[in-house]
Steps between C-alpha positions, in 0.01 A plus 500: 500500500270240638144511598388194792188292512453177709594328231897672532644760208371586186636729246370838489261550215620752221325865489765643244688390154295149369968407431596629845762348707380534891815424756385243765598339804387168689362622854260212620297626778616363837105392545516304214817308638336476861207303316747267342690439795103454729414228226806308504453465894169363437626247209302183445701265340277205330507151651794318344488281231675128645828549391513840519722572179431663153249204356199692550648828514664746745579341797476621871858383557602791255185753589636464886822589394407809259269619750762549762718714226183689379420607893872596525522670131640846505264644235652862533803374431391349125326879498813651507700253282209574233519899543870494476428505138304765278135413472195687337221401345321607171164422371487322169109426330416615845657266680717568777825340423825534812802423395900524592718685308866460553723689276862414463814738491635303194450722190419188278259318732196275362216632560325124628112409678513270757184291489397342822340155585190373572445525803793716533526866502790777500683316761613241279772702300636657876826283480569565151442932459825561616680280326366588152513874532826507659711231398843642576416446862358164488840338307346594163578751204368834392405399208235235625327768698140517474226788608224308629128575512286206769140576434233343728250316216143666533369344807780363641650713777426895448397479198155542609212478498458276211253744268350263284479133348654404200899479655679251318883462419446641185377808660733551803779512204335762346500712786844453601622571140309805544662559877834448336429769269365728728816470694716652174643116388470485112651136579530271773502092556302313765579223733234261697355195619121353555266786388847702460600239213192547349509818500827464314342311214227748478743724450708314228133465363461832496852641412507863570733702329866484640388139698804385542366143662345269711686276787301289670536257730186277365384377099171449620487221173313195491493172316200611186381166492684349220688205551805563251584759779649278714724290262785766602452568849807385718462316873529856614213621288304212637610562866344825448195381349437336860596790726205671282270159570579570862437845525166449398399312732553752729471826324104550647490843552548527129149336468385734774608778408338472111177405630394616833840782603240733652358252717818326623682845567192596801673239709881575419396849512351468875821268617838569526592106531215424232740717262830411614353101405370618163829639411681138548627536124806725652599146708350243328526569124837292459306178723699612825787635321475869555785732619267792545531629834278511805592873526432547129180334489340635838589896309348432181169369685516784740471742179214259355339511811545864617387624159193231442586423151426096522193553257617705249805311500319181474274656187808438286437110412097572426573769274779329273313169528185662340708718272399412136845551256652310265850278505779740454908402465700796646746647301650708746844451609525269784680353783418195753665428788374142689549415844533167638163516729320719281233413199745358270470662203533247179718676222320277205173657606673853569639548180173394349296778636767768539757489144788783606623313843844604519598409859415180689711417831420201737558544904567149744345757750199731570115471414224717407611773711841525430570862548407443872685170513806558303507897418861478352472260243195680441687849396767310306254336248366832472784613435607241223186550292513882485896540416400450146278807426653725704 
């Protein structure tokens, strides 16, 4: 069940159990797609910058380009790719959380959370489901099946409204531990990248009983300050060291978003392109390397933009950049998978702030988002790091 508002689908608010599971189904009100498609007629693009590449920032080169796919976007399509799988939504603190829930045949499946991205949403892990719960089918074996369980973090998506301040990392794991639970899994793993890798940590932090792990595709570890930490870093390391240099230079929104995201999101909120150009991390992360598709990115804005979550998503940075807690090493087990065009995660740093990292695998291919850019070697790192407890 849905209710609609102008601002497109919300979840129904709970008048039963405070642990009850409610069914739901995505059902965006054709009005609300009408509007998007009237606005993107009336696009103003900005006057370009000379040049007209990624120097200053998303380029009308690209925005002409991902407008045309946006006007020609078959959101009921992504609708029905989404409801093909079990969705409800529970609240949890009084929060609304949605989430998928994807159970696999195997009788020995992981139970494992999919953490999405920032400024992802559910429709990062669509390439990978399948493969995970049903590996027979996708040239895998039964015993690497996995049930999955894709919540959308409060705020992002329909997990909304957002019902108070205060959500940091810390907390989101708290409440998914407690969604796991409420879902009957005395044990499960969890896999993500960007806020979903954080969430990871948080969770090794944390350690639940039965946690069976974190793998991540970011260490989000940084040089402390003390020069005897760089007596043992290879060229590599150092190479890596730069690529963090670079991104930020560009990385903006992050100062945005923890200072002003209220004020930033009435514009993004108000513009379909003004989003679309905000969200430039899903093509420019990697400095023009991305593999992400057109397709891929035009859905996950569509659900950002049909749900109006681009403040409360934003909140995330001011609330763990004011968050007051003290230096903690992670002794959770752990796994790290780096891409190519990703942050480049540097294992000397890694192992100093998490201790029990038992898995570390290097890709010549991918970035940030690599379940959208390279799904399969995705699943088979996931794979690798959970053989072991099973």
């Amino acid at each position: 069940m849905t209710t609609t508002s102008s601002s497109g689908p919300h979840p129904t608010p709970s008048s039963g159990s405070p642990d009850e599971i409610r069914p739901f189904r995505i059902e965006v009100p054709q009005a609300d797609l009408d509007d998007l498609r009237e606005r993107l007629a009336r696009t103003r693009l900005p006057q370009p910058a000379p040049g007209d590449d990624w120097t200053y920032g998303t380029p009308n080169s690209w925005l002409t380009e991902a407008l045309e796919a946006w006007r020609t976007f078959d959101w009921r399509a992504l609708e029905a790719q989404l409801n093909a799988y079990p969705q409800a939504t529970t609240d949890i603190d009084g929060q609304p959380v949605h989430f998928l829930h994807v159970r696999s045949a195997h009788e020995a499946a992981v139970p494992l959370l999919l953490v999405h991205t920032y400024p992802g949403n559910v429709t990062d892990f669509l390439d990978v489901i399948d493969p995970l719960v049903d590996p027979v089918a996708h040239g895998g074996r039964a015993e690497d099946a996995f049930s999955v369980v894709v919540p959308s973090i409060p705020g992002f998506g329909f997990s909304t409204p957002l019902v108070d301040r205060g959500w940091t990392m810390q907390r989101v794991a708290r409440t998914f531990d407690t969604l796991m639970r409420r879902l009957g899994y005395d044990s499960y793993g969890a896999h993500g990248s960007d806020a979903g890798a954080l969430v990871g940590r948080e969770l090794g932090l944390l350690q639940p009983a039965g946690y069976l792990g974190s793998h991540v595709l970011q260490a989000f570890s940084f040089p402390s300050g003390d020069p005897a930490e760089f007596e043992a870093l290879t060229p590599r390391d150092h190479a890596a060291l730069e690529h963090m240099s670079w991104f930020q230079s560009v990385g903006g929104y992050n100062a945005i978003n923890a200072s002003r995201p209220q004020t930033v999101a009435v514009g993004i909120s108000d513009s379909p392109i003004g989003q679309l150009a905000w969200n430039e991390l899903f093509v420019n992360f990697g400095n023009g390397t991305s593999l992400v598709p057109l397709e891929k990115i035009v859905g996950s804005v569509s659900l950002e933009w049909l749900t109006n979550t681009s403040a409360s998503a934003g909140r995330y940075h001011f609330e763990e950049g004011r968050a007051v807690r003290e230096p903690q090493v992670n002794h959770g087990r752990m796994g790290v998978a780096v891409f190519q065009d990703d942050f480049r995660s540097i294992r000397a740093f890694a192992d100093r702030d998490n201790d029990h990292i038992v898995h570390w695998s290097e890709f010549d291919r991918g970035g940030h988002f690599a379940s959208l850019e390279v799904p399969d070697v995705v699943v088979e790192d996931i794979r690798a790091f959970f053989r072991p407890v099973r």
